[in-house]
TORKOL-4160 file (C-alpha; in steps of 0.2 Angstrom, whole numbers, padded with zeros to 4 digits, m for minus):
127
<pt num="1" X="m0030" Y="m0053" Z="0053"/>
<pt num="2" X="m0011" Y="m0054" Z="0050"/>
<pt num="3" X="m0001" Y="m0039" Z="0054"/>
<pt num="4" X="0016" Y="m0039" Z="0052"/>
<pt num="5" X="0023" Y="m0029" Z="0069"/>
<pt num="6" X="0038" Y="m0022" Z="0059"/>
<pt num="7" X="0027" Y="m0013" Z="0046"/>
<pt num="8" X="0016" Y="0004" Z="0048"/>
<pt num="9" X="0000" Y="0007" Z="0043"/>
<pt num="10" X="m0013" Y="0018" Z="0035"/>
<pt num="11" X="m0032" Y="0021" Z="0041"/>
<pt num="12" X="m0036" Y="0018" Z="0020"/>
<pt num="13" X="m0026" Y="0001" Z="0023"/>
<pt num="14" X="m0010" Y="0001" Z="0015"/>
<pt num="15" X="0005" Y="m0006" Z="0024"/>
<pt num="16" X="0022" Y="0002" Z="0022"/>
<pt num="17" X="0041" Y="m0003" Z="0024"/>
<pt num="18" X="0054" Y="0010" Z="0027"/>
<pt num="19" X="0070" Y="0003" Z="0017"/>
<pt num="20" X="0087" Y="0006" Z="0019"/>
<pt num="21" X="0089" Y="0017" Z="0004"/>
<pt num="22" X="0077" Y="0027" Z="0011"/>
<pt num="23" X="0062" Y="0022" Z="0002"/>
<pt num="24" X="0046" Y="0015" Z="0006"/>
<pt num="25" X="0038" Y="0001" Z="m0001"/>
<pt num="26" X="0018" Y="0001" Z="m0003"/>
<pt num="27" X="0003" Y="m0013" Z="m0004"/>
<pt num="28" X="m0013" Y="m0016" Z="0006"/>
<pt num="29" X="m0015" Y="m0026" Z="0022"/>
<pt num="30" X="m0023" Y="m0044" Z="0019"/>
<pt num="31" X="m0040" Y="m0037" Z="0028"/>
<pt num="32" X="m0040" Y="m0024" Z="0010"/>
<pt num="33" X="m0036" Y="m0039" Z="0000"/>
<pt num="34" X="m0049" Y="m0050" Z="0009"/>
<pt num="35" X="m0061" Y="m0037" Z="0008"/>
<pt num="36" X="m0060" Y="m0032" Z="m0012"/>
<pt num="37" X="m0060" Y="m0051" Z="m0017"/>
<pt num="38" X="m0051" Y="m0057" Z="m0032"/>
<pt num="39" X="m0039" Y="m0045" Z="m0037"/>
<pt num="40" X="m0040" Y="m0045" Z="m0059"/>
<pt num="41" X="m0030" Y="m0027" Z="m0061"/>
<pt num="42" X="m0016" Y="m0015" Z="m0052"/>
<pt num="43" X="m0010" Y="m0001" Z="m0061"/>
<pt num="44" X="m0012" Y="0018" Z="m0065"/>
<pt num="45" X="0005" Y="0022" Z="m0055"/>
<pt num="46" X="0016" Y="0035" Z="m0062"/>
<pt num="47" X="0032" Y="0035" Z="m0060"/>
<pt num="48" X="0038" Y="0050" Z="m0057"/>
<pt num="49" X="0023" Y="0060" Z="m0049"/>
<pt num="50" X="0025" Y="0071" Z="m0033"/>
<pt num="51" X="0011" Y="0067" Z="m0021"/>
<pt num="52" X="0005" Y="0076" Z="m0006"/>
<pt num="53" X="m0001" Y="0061" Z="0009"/>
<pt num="54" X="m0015" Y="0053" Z="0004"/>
<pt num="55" X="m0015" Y="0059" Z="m0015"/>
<pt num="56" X="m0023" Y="0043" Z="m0026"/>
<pt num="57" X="m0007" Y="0034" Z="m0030"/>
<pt num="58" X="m0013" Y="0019" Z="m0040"/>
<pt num="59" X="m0029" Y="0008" Z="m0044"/>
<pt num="60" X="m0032" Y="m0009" Z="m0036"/>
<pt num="61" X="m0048" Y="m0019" Z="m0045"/>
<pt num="62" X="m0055" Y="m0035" Z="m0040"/>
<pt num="63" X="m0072" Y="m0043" Z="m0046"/>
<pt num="64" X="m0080" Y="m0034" Z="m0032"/>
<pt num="65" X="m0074" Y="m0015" Z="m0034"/>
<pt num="66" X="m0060" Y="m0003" Z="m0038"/>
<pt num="67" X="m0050" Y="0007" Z="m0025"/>
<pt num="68" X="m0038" Y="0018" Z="m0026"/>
<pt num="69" X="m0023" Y="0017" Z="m0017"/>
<pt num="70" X="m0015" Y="0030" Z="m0009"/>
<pt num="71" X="0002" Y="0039" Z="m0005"/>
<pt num="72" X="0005" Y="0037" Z="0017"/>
<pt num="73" X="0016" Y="0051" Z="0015"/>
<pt num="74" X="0020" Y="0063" Z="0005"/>
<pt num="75" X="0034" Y="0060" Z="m0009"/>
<pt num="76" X="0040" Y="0055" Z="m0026"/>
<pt num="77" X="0033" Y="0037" Z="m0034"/>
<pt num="78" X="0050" Y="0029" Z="m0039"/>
<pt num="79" X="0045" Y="0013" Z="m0046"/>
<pt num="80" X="0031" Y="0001" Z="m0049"/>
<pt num="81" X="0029" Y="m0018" Z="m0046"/>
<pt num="82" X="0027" Y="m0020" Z="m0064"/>
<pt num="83" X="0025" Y="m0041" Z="m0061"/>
<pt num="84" X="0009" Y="m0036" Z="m0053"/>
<pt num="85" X="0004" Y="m0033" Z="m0075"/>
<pt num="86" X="0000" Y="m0051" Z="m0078"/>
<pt num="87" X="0000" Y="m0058" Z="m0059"/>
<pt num="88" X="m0012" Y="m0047" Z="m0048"/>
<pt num="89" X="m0018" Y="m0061" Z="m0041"/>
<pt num="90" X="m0002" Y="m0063" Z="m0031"/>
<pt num="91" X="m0009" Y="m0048" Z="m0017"/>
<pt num="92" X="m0021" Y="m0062" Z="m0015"/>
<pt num="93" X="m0009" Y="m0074" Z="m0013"/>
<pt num="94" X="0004" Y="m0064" Z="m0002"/>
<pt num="95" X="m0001" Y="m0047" Z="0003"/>
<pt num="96" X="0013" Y="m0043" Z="0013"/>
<pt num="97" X="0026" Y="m0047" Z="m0001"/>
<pt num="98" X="0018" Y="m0041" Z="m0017"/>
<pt num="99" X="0019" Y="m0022" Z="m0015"/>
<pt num="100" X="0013" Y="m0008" Z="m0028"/>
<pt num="101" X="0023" Y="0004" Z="m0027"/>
<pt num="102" X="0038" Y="0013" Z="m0021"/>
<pt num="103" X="0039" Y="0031" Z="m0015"/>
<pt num="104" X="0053" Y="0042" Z="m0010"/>
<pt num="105" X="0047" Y="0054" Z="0007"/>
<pt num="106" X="0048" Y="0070" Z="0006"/>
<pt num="107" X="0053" Y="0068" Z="0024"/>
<pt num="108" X="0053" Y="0050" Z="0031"/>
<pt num="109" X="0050" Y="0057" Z="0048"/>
<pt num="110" X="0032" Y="0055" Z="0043"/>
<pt num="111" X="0033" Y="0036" Z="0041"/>
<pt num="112" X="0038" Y="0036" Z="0058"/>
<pt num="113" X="0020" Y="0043" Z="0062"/>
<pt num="114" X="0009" Y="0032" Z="0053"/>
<pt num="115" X="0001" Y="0019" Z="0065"/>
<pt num="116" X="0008" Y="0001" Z="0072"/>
<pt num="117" X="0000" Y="m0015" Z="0070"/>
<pt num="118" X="m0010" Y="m0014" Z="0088"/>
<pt num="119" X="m0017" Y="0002" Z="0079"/>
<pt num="120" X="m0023" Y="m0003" Z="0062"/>
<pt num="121" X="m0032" Y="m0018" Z="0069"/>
<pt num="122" X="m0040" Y="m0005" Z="0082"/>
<pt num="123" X="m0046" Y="0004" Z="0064"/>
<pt num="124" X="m0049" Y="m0011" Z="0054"/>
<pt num="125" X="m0058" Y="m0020" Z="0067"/>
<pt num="126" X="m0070" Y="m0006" Z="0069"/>
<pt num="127" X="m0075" Y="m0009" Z="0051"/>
């Protein structure tokens, strides 16, 4: 299982990456991605919504099952990987650089509380 160390992680299996800006960026971990399969469909983000941690921030289908993906922390969804439209497939191909989504924190203090690479593959291995 590849975990990039730099990046936090959820229990439902997204990754994030605090930016400079202050942002985060959001996808799922390659063990999400290997588990749905085939990836045919991201979407239902709205740009715009406030979202309390672990609010449904997006939809991830695959030819195996749909997921929702949600918000790590709480915050404003400030834009969407719109190339994700007509290449989904590229979460497959490169989890870790084909993000969803993009929130602004309510208070980025709570990225810093989200698990570490050693802790995911503790939650992800249990699985």
């Amino acid at each position: 299982m590849h975990l990039p160390p730099e990046l936090k992680y959820t229990e439902s299996h997204e990754w994030v990456r605090l930016e400079a800006d202050g942002t985060v960026v959001v996808g799922i971990t390659d063990h999400a991605q290997q588990e749905l399969g085939d990836i045919v469909f991201v979407g239902d983000v709205k740009v715009g919504a406030q979202l309390k941690a672990r609010d449904a921030a997006a939809v991830v289908e695959s030819v195996k099952a749909a997921s929702d993906i949600y918000a790590p922390v709480a915050g404003e969804i400030v834009a969407f990987n719109a190339s994700l439209d007509s290449e989904p497939q590229r979460i497959n191909e490169s989890p870790y650089e084909a993000w969803i989504f993009k929130l602004r924190p309510a208070d980025a203090g709570d990225v810093a509380k989200l698990m570490d690479a050693a802790g995911y593959a503790a939650v992800a291995g249990q699985e």
